[in-house]
FIVEXFI-286234 format. One record per residue (C-alpha): residue number from 1; chain; x, y, z. Coordinates in pm, 1 decimal. Layout:
! FIVEXFI-286234
   i ch        u        v        w
 NUM  A        X        Y        Z
...
END
This chain:
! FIVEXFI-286234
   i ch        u        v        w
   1  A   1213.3    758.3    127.2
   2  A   1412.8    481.1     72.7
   3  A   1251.1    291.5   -221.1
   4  A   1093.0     54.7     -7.3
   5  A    706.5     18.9    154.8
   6  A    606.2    276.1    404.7
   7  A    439.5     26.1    658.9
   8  A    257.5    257.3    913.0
   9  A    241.5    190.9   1264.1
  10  A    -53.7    349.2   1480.3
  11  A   -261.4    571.6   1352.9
  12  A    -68.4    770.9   1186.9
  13  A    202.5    765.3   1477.3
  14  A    535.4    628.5   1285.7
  15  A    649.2    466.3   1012.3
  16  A    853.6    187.0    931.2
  17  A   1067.6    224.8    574.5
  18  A   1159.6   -128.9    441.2
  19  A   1358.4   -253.7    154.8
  20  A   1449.8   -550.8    -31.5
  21  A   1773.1   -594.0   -186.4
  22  A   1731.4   -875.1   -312.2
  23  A   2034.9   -931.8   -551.1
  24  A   2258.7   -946.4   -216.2
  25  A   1936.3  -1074.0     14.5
  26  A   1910.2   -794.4    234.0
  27  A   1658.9   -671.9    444.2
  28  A   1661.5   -308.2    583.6
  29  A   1384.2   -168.3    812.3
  30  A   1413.2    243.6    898.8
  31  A   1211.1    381.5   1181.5
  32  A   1082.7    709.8   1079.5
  33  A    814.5    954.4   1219.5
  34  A    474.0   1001.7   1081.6
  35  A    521.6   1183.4    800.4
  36  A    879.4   1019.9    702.9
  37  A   1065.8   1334.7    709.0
  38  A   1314.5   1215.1   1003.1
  39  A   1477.6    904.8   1171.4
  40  A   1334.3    782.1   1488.1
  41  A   1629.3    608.3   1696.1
  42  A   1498.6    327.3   1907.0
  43  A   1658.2    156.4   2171.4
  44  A   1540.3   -215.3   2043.0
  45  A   1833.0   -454.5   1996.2
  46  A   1657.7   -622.6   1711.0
  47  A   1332.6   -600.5   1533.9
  48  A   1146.2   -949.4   1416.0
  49  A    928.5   -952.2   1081.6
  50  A    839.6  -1262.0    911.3
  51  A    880.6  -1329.4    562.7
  52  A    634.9  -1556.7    348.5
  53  A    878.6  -1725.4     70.6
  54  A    849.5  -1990.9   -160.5
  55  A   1063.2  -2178.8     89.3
  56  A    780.6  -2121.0    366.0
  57  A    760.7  -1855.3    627.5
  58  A   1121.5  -1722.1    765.4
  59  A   1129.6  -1497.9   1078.2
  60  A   1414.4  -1230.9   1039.8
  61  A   1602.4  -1108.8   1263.4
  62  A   1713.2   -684.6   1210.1
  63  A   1993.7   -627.3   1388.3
  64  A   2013.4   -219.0   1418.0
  65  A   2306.5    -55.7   1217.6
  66  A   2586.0    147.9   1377.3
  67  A   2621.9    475.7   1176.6
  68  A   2932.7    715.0   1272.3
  69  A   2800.1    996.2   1052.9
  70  A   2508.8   1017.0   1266.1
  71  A   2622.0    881.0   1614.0
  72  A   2392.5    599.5   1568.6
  73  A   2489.5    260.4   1748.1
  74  A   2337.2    -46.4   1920.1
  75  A   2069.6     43.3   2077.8
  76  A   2005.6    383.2   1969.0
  77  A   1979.6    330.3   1589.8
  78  A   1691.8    390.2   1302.0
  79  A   1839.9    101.0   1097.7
  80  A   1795.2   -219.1   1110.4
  81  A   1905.3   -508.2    870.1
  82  A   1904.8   -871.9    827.3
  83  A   2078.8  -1062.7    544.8
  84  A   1957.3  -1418.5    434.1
  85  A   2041.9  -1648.5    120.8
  86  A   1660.6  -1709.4    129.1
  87  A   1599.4  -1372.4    -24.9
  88  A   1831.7  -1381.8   -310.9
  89  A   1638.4  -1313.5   -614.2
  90  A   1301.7  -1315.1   -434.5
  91  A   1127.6   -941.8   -602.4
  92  A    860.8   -949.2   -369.8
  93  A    686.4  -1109.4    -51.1
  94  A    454.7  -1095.8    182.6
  95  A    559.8   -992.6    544.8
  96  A    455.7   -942.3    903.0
  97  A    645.5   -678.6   1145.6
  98  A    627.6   -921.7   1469.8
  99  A    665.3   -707.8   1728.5
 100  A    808.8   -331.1   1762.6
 101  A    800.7    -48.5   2070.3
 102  A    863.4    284.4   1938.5
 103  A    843.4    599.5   2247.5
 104  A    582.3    366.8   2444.2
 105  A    407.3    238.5   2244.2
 106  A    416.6   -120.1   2083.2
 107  A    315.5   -252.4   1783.0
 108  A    227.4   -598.0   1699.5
 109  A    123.0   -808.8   1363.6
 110  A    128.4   -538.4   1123.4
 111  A     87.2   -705.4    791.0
 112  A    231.6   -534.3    424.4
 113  A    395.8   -692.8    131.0
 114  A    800.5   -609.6     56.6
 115  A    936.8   -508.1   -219.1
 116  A    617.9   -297.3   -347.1
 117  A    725.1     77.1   -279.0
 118  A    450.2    247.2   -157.9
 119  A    209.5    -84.5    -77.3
 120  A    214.0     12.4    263.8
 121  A     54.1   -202.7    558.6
 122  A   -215.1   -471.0    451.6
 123  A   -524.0   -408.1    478.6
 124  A   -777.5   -586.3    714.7
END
């Protein structure tokens, strides 16, 4: 939806939309329902995913976006976004979504690679 990798959480339960800026080093994560046609808001105050980069592994912390259009603020947001030097230039990279509760249920260690639209969650 976004031009980023559809990581899937559950069984087909939600998804999580990120993408990789990486000509400002951006990170941005979307919560989104199962079939990605609408925004899940979340009450998290950050989400954690890990980053493998040249570097060595970097944990990121997504702080959730405020969003007046849409009423969206701290803890009630889709968006989430992190901005590091580290990811300057970096086209692609393999990540790990740490930790993530979305309408009671949590997610943990869900392994996919940024920066490949459509490469979705790794698989075992």
């Amino acid at each position: 939806m976004h031009g980023g990798t559809a990581v899937e959480l559950g069984s087909h339960e939600f998804q999580l939309d990120v993408a990789l800026d990486s000509a400002v080093g951006k990170l941005s994560a979307w919560v989104m329902s199962a079939h990605m046609d609408s925004f899940v808001r979340i009450p998290a105050k950050s989400i954690e995913i890990a980053v493998q980069l040249p570097s060595g592994e970097t944990i990121l912390t997504l702080e959730p976006v405020a969003n007046p259009a849409t009423g969206e603020k701290p803890g009630d947001a889709s968006l989430f976004e992190a901005q590091a030097g580290a990811l300057k230039g970096v086209t692609g990279c393999d990540a790990r979504l740490l930790q993530l509760a979305v309408r009671g249920k949590t997610y943990t260690n869900i392994a996919f690679r940024v920066g490949q639209p459509g490469g979705g969650a790794a698989k075992p």
